[in-house]
GULUM-107394 format. One record per atom (N, C-alpha, C, CB): x, y, z; residue in three letters. Coordinates in steps of 0.02 Angstrom, whole numbers, always signed. Glycine has a CB too. Layout:
! GULUM-107394
(atom (X; Y; Z); 'ALA');
...
END
This chain:
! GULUM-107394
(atom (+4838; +7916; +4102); 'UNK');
(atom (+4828; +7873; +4160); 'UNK');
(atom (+4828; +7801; +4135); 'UNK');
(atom (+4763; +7890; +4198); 'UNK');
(atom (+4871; +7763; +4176); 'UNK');
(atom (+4869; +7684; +4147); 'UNK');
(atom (+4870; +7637; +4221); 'UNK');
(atom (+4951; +7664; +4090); 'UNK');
(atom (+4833; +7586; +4202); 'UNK');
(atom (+4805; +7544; +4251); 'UNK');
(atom (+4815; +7459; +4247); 'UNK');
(atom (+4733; +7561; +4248); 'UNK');
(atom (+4851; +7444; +4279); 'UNK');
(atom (+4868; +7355; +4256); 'UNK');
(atom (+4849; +7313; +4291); 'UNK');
(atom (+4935; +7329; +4252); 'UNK');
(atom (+4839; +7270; +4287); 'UNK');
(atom (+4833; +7196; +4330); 'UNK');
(atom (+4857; +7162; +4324); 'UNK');
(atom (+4796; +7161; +4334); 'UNK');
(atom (+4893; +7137; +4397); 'UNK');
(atom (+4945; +7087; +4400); 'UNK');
(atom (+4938; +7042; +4432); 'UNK');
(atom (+4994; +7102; +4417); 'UNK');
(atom (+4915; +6953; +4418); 'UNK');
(atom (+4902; +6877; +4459); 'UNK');
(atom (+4955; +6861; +4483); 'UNK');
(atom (+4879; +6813; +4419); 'UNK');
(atom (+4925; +6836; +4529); 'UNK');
(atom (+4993; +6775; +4568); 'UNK');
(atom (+4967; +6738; +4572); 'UNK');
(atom (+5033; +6776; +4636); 'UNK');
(atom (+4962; +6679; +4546); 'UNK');
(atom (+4942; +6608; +4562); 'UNK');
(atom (+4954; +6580; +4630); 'UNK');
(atom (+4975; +6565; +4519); 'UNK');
(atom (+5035; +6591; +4654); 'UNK');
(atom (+5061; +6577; +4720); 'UNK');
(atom (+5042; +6614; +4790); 'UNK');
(atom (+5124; +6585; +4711); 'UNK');
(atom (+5041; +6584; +4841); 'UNK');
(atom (+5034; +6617; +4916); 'UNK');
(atom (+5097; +6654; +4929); 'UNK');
(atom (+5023; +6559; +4979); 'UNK');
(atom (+5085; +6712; +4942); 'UNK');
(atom (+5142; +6761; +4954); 'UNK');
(atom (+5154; +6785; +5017); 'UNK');
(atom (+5136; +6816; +4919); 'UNK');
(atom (+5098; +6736; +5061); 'UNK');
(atom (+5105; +6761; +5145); 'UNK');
(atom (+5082; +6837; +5148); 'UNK');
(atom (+5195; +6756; +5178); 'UNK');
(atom (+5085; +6861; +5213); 'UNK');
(atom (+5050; +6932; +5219); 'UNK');
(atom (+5121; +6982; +5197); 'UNK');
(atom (+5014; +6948; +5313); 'UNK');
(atom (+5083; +7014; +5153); 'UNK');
(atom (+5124; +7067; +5100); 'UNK');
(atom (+5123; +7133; +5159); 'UNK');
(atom (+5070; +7088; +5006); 'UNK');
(atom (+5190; +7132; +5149); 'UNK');
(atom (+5220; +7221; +5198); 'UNK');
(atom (+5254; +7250; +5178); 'UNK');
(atom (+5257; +7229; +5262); 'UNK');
(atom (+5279; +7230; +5103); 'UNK');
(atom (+5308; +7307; +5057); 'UNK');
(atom (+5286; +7277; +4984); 'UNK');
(atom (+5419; +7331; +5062); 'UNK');
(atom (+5313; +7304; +4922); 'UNK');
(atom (+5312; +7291; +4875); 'UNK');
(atom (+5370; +7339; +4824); 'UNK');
(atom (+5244; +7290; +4867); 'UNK');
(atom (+5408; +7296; +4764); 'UNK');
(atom (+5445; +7335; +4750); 'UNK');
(atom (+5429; +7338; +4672); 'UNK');
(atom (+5510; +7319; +4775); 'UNK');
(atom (+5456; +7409; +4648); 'UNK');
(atom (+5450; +7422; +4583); 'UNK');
(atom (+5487; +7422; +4544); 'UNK');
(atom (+5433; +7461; +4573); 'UNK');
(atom (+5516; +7412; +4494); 'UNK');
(atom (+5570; +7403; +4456); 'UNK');
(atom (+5550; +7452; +4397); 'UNK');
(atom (+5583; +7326; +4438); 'UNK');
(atom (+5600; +7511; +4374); 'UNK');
(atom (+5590; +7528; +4328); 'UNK');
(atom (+5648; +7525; +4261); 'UNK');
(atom (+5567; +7579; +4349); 'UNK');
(atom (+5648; +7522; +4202); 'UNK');
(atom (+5721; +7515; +4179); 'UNK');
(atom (+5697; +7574; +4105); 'UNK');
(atom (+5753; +7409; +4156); 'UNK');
(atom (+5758; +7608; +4106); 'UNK');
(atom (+5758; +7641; +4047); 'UNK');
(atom (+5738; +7625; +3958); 'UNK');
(atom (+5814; +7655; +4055); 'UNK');
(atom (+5671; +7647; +3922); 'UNK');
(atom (+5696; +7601; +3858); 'UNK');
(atom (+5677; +7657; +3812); 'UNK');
(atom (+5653; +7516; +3839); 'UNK');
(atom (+5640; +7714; +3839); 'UNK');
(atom (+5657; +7785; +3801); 'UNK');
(atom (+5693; +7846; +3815); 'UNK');
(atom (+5607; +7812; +3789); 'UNK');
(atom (+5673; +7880; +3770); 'UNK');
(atom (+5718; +7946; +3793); 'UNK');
(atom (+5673; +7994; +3843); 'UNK');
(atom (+5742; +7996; +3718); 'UNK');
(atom (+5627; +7999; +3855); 'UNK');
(atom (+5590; +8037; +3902); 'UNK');
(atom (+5512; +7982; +3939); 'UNK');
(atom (+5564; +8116; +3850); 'UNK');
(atom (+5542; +7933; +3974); 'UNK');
(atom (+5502; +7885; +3991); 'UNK');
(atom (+5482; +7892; +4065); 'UNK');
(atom (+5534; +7824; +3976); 'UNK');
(atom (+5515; +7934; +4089); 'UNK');
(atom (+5472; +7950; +4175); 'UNK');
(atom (+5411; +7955; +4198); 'UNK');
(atom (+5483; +8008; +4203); 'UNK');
(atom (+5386; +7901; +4228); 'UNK');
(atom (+5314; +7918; +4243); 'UNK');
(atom (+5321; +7938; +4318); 'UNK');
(atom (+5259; +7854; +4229); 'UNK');
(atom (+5261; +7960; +4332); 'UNK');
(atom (+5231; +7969; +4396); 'UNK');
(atom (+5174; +7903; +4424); 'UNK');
(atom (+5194; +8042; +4389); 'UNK');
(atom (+5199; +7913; +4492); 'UNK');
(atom (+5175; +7859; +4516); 'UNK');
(atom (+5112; +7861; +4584); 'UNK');
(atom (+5239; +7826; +4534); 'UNK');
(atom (+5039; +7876; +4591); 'UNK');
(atom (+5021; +7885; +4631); 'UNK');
(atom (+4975; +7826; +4695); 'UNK');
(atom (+5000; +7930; +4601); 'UNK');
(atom (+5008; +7758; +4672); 'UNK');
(atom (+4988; +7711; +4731); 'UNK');
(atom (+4993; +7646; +4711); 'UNK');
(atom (+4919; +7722; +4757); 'UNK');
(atom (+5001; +7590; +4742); 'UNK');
(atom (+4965; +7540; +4699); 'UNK');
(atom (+4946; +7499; +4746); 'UNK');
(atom (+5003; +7506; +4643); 'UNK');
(atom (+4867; +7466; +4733); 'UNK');
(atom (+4822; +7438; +4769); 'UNK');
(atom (+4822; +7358; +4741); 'UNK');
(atom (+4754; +7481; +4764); 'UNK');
(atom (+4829; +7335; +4810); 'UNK');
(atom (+4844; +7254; +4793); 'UNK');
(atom (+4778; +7216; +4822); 'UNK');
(atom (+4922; +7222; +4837); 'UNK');
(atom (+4752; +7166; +4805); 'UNK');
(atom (+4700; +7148; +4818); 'UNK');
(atom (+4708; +7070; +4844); 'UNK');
(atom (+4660; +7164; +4762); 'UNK');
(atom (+4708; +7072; +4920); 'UNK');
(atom (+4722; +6999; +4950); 'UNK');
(atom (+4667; +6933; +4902); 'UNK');
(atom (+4695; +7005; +5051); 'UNK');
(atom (+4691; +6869; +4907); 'UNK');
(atom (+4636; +6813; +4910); 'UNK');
(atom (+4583; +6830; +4959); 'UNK');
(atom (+4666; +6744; +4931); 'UNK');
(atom (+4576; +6854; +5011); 'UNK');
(atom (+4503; +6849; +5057); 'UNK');
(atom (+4475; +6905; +5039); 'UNK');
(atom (+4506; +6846; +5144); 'UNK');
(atom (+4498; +6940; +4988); 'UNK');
(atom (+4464; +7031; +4963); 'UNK');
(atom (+4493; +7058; +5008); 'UNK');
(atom (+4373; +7058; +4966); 'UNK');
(atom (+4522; +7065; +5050); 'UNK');
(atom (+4545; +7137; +5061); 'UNK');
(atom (+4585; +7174; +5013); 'UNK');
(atom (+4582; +7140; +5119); 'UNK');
(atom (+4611; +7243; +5046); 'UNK');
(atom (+4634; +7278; +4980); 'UNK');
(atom (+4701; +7317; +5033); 'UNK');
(atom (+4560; +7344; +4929); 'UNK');
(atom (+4747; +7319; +4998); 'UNK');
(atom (+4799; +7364; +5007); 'UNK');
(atom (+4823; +7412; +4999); 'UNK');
(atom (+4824; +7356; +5000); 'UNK');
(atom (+4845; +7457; +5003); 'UNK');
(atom (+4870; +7526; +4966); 'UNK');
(atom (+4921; +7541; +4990); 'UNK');
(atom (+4832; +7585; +4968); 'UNK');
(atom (+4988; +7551; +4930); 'UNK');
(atom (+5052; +7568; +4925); 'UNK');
(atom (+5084; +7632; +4886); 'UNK');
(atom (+5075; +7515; +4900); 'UNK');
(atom (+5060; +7676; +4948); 'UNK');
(atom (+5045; +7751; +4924); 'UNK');
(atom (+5134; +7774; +4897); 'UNK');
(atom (+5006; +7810; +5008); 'UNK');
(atom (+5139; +7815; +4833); 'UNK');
(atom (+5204; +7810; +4804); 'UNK');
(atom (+5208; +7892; +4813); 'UNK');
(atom (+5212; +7770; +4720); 'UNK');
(atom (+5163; +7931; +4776); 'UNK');
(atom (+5172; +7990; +4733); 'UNK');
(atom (+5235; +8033; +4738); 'UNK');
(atom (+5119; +8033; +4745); 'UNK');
(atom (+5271; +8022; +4698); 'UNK');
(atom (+5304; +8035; +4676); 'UNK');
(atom (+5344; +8000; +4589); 'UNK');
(atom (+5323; +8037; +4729); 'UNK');
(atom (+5381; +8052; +4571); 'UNK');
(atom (+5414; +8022; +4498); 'UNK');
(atom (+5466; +7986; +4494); 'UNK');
(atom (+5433; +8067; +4453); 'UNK');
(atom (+5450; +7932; +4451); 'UNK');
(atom (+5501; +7844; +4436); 'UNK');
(atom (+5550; +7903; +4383); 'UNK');
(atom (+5439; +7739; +4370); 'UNK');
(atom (+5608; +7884; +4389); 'UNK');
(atom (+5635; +7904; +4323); 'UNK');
(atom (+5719; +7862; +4322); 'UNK');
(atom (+5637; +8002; +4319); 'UNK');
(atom (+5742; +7892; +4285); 'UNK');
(atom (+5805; +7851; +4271); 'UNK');
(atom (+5786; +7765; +4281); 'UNK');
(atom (+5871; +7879; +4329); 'UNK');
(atom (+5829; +7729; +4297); 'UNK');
(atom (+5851; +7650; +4323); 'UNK');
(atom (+5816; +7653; +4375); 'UNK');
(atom (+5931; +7627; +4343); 'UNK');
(atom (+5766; +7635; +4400); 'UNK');
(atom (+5760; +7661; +4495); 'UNK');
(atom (+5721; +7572; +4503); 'UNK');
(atom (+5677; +7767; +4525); 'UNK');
(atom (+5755; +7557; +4590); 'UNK');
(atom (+5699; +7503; +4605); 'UNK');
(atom (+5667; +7549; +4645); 'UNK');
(atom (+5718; +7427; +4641); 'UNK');
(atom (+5596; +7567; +4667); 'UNK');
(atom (+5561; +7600; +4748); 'UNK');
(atom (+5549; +7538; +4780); 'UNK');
(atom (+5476; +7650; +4747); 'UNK');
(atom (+5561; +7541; +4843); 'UNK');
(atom (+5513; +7505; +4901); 'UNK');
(atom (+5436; +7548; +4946); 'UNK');
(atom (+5575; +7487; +4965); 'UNK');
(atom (+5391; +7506; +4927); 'UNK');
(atom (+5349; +7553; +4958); 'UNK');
(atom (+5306; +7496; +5005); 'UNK');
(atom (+5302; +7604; +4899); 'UNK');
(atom (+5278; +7524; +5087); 'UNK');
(atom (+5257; +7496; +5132); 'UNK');
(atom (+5169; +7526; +5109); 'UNK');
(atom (+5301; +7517; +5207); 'UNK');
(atom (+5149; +7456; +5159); 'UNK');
(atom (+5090; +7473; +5144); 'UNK');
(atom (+5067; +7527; +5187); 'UNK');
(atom (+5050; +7419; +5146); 'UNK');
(atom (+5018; +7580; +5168); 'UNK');
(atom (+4998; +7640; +5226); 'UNK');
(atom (+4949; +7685; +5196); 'UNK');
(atom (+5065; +7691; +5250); 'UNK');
END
C-alpha cells in the first residue's frame, strides 16, 4: 500500500474530475488503484473512487463520487 501527497500552490477552481497518468518503466509495474482523496483549501475532502487496475500506458479520468 502506498500513499502520496500532492500541493498545488495555485487555485484550481471547483475540481469535477481528475486525471491519472500512468507510463510504463518496468516489466510487471501494474498497480491497483482504490480512490484518491483530494483535500479542498476550506478542508473539505473529495473522493475519486477508481478500483480498478492501471496497467500498460493508460491516462483514467475519474469524477468525483
Amino acid at each position: 500500500v502506498d500513499s502520496y501527497d500532492v500541493t498545488v500552490e495555485e487555485d484550481l477552481g471547483e475540481i469535477q474530475l481528475i486525471k491519472i497518468e500512468k507510463r510504463k518503466y518496468w516489466y510487471q509495474d501494474d498497480w491497483y488503484l482504490k480512490y484518491v482523496t483530494v483535500k479542498t483549501p476550506v478542508g473539505d475532502y473529495l473522493e475519486f473512487p477508481c478500483y480498478r487496475w492501471i496497467t500498460d500506458e493508460k491516462e483514467v479520468v475519474l469524477r468525483d463520487g
